[in-house]
C-alpha positions in Angstrom: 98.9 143.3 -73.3 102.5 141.4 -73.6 100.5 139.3 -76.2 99.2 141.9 -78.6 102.9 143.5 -78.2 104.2 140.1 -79.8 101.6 139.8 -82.4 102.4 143.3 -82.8 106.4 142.4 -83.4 105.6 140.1 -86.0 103.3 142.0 -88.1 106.2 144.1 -88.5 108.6 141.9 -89.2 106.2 139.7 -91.7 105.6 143.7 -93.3 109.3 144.5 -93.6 110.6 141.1 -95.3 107.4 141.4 -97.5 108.6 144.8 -98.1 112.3 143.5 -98.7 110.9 140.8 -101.1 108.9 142.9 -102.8 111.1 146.2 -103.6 113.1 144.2 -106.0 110.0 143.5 -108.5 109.2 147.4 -108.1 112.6 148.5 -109.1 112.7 146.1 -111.9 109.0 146.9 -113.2 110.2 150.7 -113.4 112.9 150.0 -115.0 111.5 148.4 -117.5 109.0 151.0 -117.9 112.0 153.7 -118.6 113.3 151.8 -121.1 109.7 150.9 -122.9 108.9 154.9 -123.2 112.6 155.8 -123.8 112.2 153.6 -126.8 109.2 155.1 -128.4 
């Protein structure tokens, strides 16, 4: 029980700094995309 709470815990954790990591590359990638079709 108290185990599966931990393991539980970390999963998040590992999730939200994945999450933190990963939000930059998202923003950046649509960005990017505005400017390609605001070009055409």
């Amino acid at each position: 029980m108290r185990r599966s709470f931990l393991d539980c815990i970390c999963c998040f954790c590992a999730f939200r700094v994945i999450a933190n990591f990963i939000r930059p590359f998202l923003f950046v990638k649509r960005l990017f995309l505005a400017v390609i079709f605001s070009a055409k």
